[in-house]
MOPAC internal coordinates of N, CA, C and O (Angstrom, degrees):
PM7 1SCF
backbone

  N    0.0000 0     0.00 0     0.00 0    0    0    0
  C    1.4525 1     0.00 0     0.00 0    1    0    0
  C    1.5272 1   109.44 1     0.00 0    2    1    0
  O    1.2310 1   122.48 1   -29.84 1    3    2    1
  N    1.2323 1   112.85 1   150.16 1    3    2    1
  C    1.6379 1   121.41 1  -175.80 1    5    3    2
  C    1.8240 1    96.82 1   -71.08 1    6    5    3
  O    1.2310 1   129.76 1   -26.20 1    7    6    5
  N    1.2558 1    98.80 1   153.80 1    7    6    5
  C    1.5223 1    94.69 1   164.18 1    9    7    6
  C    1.8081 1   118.54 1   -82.08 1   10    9    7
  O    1.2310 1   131.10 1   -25.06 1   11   10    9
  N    1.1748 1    96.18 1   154.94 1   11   10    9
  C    1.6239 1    99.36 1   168.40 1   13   11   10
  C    1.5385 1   123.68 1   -26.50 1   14   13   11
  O    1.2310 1   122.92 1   -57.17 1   15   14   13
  N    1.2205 1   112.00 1   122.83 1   15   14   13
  C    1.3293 1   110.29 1   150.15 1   17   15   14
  C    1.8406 1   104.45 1    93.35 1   18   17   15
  O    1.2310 1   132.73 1  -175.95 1   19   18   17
  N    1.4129 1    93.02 1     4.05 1   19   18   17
  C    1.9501 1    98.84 1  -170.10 1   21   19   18
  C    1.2031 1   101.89 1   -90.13 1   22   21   19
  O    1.2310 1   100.16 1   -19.45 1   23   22   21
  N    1.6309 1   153.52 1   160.55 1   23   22   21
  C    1.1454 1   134.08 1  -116.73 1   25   23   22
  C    1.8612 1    81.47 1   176.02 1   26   25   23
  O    1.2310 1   115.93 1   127.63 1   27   26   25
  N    1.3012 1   125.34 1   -52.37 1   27   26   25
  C    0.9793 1   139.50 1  -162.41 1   29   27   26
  C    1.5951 1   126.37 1  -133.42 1   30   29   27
  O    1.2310 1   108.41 1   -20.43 1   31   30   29
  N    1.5804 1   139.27 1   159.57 1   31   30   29
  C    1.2748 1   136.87 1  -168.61 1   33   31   30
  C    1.5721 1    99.03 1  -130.86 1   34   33   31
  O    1.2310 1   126.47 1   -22.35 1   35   34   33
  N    1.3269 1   105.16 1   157.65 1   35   34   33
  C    1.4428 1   107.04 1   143.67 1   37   35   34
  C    1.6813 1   108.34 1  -167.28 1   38   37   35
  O    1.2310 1   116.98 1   -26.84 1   39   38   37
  N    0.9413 1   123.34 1   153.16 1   39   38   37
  C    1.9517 1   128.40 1  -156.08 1   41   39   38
  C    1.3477 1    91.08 1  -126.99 1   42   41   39
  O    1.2310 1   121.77 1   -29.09 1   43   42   41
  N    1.6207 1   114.23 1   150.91 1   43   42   41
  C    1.3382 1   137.40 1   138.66 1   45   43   42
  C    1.4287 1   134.16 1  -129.39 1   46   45   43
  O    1.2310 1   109.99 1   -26.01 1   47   46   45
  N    0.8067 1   136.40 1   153.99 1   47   46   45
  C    1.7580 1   124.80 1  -169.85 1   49   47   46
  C    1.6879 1   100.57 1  -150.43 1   50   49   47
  O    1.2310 1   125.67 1     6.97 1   51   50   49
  N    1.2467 1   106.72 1  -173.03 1   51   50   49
  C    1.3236 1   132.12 1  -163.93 1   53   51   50
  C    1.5107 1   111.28 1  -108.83 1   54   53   51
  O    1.2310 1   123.75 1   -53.45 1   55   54   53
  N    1.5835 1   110.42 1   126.55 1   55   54   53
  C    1.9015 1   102.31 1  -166.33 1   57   55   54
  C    1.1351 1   110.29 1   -44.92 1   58   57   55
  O    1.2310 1   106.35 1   164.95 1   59   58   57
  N    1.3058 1   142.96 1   -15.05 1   59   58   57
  C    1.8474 1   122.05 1   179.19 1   61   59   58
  C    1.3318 1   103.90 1   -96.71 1   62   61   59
  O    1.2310 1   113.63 1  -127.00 1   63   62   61
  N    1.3765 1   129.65 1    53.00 1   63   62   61
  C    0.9829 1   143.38 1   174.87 1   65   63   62
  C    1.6233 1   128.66 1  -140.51 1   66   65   63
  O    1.2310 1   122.44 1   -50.32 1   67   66   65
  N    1.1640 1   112.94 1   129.68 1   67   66   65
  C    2.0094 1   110.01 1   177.22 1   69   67   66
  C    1.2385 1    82.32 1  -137.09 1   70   69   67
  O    1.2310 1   136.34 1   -40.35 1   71   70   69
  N    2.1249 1    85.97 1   139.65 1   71   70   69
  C    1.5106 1   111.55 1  -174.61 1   73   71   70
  C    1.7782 1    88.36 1  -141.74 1   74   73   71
  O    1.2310 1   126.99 1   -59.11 1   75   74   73
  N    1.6616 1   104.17 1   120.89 1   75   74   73
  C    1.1525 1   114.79 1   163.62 1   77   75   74
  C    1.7498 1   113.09 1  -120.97 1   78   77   75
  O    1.2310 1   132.99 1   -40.89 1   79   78   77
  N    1.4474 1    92.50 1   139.11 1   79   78   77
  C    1.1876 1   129.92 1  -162.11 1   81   79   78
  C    2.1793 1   102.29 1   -75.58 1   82   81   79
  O    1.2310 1   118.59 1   -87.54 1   83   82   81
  N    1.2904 1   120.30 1    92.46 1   83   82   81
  C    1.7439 1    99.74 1   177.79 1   85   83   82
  C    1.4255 1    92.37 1  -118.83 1   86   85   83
  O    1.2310 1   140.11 1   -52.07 1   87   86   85
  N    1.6771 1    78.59 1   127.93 1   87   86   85
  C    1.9473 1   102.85 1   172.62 1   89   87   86
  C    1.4393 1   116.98 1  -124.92 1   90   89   87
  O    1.2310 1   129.35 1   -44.49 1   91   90   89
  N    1.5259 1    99.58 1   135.51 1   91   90   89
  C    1.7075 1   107.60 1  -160.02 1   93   91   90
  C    1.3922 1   111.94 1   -52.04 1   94   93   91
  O    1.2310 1   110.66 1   -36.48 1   95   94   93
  N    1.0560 1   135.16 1   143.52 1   95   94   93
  C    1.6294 1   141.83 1  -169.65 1   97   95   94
  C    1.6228 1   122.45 1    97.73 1   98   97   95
  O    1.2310 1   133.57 1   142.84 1   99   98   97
  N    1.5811 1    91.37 1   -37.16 1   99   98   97
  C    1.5664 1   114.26 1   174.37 1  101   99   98
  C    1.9299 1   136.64 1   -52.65 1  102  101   99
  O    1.2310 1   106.21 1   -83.70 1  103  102  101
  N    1.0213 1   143.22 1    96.30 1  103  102  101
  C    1.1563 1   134.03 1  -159.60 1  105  103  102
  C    1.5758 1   101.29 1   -54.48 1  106  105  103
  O    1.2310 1   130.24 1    97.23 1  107  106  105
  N    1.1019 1    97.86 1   -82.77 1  107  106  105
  C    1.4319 1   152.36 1   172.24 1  109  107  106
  C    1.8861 1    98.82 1   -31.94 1  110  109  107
  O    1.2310 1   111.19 1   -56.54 1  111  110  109
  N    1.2751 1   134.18 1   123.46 1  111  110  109
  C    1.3533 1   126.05 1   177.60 1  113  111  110
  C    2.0652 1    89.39 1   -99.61 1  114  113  111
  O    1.2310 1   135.29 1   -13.77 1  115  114  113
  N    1.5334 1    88.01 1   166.23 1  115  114  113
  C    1.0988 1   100.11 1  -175.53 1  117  115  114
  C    1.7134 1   133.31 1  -128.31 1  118  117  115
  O    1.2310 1   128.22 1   -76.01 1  119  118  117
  N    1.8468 1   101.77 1   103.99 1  119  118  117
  C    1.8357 1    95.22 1  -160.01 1  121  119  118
  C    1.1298 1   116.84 1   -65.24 1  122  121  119
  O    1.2310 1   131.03 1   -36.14 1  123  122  121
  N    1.2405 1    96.33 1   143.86 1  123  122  121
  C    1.6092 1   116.86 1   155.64 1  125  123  122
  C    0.8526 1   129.95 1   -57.69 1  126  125  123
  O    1.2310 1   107.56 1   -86.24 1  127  126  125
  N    1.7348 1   140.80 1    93.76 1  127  126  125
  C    1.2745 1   126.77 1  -177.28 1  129  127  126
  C    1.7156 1   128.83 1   -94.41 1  130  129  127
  O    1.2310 1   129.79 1   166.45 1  131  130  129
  N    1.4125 1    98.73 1   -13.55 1  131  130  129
  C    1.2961 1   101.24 1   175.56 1  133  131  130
  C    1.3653 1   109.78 1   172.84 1  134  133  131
  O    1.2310 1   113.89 1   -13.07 1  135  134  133
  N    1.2611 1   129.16 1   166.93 1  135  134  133
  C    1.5840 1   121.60 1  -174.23 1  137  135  134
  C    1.4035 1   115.67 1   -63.85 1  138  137  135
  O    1.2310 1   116.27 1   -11.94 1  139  138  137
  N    1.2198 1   124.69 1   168.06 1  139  138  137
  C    1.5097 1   127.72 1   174.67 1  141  139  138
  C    1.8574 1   102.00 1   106.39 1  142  141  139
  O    1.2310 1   103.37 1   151.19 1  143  142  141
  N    1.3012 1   148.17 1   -28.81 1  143  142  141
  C    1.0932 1   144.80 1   158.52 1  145  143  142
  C    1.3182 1   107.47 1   -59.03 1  146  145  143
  O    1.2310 1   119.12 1   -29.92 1  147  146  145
  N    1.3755 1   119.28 1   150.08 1  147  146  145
  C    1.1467 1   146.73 1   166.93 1  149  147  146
  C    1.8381 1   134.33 1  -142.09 1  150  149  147
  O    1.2310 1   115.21 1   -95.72 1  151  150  149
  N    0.7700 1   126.70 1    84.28 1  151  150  149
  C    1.7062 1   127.95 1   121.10 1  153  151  150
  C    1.0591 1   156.81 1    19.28 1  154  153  151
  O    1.2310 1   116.86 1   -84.92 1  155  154  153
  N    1.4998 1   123.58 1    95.08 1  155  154  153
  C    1.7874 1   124.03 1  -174.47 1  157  155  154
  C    1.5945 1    93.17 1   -63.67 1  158  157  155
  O    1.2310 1   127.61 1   -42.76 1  159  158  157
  N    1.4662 1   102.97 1   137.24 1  159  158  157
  C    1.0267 1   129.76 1   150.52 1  161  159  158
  C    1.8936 1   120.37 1   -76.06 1  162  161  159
  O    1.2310 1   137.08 1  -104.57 1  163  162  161
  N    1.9230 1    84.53 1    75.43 1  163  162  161
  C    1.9278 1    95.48 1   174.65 1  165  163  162
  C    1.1709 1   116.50 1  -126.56 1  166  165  163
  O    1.2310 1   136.54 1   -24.78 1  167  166  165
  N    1.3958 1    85.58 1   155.22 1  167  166  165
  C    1.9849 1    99.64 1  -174.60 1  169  167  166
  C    1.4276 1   112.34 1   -61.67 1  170  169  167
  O    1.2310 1   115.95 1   -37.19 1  171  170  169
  N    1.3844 1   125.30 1   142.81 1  171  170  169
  C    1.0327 1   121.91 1  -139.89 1  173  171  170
  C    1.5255 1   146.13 1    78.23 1  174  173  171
  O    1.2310 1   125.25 1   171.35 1  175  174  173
  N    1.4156 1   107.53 1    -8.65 1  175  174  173
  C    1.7012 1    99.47 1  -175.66 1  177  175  174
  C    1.5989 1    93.42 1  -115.48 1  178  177  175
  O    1.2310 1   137.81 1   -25.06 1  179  178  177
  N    1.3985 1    83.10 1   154.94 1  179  178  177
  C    1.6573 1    95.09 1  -170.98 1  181  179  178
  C    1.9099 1    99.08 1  -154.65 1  182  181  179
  O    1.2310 1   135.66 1   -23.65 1  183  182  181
  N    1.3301 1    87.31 1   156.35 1  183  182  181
  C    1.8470 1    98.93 1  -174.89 1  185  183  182
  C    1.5570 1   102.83 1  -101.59 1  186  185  183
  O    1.2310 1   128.67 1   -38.63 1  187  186  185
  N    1.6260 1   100.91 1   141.37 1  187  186  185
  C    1.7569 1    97.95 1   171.86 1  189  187  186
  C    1.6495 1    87.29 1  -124.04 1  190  189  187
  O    1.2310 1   125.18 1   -49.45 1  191  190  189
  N    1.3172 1   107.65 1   130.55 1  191  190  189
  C    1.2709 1   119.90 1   157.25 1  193  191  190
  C    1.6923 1   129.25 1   -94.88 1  194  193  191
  O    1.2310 1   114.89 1   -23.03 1  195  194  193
  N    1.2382 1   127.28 1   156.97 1  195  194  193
  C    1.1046 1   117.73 1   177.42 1  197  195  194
  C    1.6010 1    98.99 1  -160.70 1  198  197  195
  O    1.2310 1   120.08 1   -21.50 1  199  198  197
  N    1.4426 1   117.45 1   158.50 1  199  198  197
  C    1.6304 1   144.77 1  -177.72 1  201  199  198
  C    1.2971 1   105.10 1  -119.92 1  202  201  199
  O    1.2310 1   117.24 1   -60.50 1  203  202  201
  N    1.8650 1   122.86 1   119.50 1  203  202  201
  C    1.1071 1   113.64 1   164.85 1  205  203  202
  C    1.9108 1   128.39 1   -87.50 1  206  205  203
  O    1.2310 1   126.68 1   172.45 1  207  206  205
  N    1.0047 1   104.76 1    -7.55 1  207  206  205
  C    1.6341 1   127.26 1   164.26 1  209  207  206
  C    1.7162 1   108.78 1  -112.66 1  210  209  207
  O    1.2310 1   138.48 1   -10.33 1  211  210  209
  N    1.5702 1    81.79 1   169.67 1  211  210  209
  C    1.2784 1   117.09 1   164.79 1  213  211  210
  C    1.2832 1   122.99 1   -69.71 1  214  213  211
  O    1.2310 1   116.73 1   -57.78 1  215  214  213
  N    1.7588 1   123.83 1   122.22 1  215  214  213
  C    1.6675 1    97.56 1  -169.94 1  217  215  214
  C    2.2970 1    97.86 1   -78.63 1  218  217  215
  O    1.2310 1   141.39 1    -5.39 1  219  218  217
  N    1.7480 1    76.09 1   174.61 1  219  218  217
  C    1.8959 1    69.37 1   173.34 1  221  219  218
  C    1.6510 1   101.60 1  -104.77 1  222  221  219
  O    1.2310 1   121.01 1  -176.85 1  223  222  221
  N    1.2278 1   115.68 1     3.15 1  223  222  221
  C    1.6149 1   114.46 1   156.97 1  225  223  222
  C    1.0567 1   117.92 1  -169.31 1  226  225  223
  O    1.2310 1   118.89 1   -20.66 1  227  226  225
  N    1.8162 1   119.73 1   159.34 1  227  226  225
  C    1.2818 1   131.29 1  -166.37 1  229  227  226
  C    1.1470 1   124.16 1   -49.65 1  230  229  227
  O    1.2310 1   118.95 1   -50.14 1  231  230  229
  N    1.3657 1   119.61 1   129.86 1  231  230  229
  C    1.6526 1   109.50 1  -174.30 1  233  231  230
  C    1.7992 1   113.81 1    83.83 1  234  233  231
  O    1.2310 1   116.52 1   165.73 1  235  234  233
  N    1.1188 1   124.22 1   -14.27 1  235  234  233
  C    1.1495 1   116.44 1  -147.76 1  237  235  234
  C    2.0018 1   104.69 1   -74.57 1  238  237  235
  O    1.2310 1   122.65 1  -171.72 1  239  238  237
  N    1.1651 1   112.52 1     8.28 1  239  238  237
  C    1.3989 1   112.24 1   177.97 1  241  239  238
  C    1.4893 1    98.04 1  -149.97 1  242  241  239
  O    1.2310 1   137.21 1   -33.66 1  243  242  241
  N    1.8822 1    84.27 1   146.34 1  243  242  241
  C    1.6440 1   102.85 1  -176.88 1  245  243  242
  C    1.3653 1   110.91 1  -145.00 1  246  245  243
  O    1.2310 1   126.16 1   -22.26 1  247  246  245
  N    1.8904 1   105.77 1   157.74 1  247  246  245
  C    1.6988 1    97.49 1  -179.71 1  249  247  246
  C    1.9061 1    83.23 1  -135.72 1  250  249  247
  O    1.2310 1   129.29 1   -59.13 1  251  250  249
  N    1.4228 1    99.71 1   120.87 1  251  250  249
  C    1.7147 1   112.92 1   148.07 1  253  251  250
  C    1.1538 1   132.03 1   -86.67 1  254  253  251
  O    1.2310 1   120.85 1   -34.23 1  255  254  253
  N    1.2600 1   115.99 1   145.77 1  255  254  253
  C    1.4225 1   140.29 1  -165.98 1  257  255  254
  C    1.7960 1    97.51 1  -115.45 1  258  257  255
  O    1.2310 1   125.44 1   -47.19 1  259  258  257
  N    1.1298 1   107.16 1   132.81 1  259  258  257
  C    1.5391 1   115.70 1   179.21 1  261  259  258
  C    1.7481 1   105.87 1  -152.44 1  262  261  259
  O    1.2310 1   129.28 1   -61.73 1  263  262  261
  N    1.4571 1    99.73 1   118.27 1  263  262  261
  C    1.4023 1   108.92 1  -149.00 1  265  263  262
  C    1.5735 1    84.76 1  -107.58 1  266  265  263
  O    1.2310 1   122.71 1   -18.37 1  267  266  265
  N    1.1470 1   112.42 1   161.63 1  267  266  265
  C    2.0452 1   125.34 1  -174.40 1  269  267  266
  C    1.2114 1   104.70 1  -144.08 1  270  269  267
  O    1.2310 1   119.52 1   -39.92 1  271  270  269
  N    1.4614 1   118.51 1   140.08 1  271  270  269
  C    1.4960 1   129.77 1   179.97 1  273  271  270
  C    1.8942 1    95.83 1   -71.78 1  274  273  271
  O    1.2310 1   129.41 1    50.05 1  275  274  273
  N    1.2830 1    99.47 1  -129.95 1  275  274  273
  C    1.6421 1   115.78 1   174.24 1  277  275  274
  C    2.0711 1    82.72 1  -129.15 1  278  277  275
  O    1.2310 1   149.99 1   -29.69 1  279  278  277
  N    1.8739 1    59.19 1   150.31 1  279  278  277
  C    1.4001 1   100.12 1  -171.15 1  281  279  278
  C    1.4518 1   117.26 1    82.56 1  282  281  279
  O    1.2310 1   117.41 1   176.66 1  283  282  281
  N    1.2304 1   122.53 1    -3.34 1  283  282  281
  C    1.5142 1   125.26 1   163.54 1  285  283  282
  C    1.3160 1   101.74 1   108.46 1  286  285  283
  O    1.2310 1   118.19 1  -179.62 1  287  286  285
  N    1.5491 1   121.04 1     0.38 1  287  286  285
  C    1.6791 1   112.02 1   168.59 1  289  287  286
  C    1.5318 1   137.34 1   -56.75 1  290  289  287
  O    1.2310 1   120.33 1   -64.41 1  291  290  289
  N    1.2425 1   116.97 1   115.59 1  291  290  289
  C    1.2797 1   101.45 1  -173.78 1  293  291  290
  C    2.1123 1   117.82 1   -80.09 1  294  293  291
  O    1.2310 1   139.37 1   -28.11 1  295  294  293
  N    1.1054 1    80.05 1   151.89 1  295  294  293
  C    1.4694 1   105.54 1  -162.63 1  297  295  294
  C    1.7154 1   109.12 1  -101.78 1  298  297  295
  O    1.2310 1   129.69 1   106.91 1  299  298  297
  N    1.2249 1    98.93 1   -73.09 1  299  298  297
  C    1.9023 1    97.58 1   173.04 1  301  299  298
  C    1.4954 1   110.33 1  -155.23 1  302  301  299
  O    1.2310 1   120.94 1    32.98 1  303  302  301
  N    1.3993 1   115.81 1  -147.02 1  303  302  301
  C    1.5328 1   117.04 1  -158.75 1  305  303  302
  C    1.5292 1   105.48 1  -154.44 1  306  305  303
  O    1.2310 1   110.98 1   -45.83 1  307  306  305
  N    1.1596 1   134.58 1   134.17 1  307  306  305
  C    1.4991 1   123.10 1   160.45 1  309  307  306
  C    1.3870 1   104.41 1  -131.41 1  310  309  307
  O    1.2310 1   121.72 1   -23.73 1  311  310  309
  N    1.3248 1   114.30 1   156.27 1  311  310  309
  C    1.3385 1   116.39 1  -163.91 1  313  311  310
  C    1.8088 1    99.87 1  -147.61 1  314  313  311
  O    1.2310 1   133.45 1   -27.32 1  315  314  313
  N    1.4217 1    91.60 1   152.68 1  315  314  313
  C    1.5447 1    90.55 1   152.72 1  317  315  314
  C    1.6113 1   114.66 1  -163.45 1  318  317  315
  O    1.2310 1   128.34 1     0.01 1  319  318  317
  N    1.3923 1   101.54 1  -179.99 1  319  318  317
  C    1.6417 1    95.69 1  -167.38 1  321  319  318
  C    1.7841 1   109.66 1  -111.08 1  322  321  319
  O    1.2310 1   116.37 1   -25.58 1  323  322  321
  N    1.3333 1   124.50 1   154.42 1  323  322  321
  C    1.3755 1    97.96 1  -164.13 1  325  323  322
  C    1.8017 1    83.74 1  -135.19 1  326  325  323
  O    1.2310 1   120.73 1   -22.90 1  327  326  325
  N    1.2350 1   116.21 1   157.10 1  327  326  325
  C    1.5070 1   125.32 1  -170.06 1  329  327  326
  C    1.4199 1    93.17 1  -131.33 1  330  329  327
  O    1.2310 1   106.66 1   -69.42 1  331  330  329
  N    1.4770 1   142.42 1   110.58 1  331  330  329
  C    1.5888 1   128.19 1   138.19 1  333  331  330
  C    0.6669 1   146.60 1   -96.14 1  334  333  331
  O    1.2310 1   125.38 1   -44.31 1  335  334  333
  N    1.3332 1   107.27 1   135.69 1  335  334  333
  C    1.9632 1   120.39 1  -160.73 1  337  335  334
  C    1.6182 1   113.95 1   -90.35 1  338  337  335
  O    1.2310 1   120.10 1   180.00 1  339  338  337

């Protein structure tokens, strides 16, 4: 769950990584190309990630989540680490 009071998203990850963006109404999902985009925080949208290789070690790729009140304040961070097999 987003923390309190966050309003908005925006993601970055690590090059062995694709992060598409699906928002309710939307056909079409929407990639992530790099940090600096941002995102309503709405019900319904959700991230699909995916790895086109194998990593060469555990953990070795990640995608953050950095959530913003209004006005573009940042608020917090979620992260995770992704391994492909």
């Amino acid at each position: 769950a987003a923390p309190a009071g966050a309003v908005a998203f925006g993601v970055k990850h690590t090059e062995g990584v694709t992060v598409d963006v699906l928002l309710r109404g939307r056909a079409e999902p929407e990639a992530v190309a790099g940090a600096g985009a941002r995102w309503p925080l709405d019900e319904g949208t959700a991230l699909r990630f995916g790895m086109s290789r194998a990593s060469s070690e555990v953990n070795d790729n990640k995608v953050t989540v950095s959530f913003y009140a209004d006005g573009g304040k940042p608020i917090n961070q979620a992260g995770v680490f992704l391994t492909g097999v």
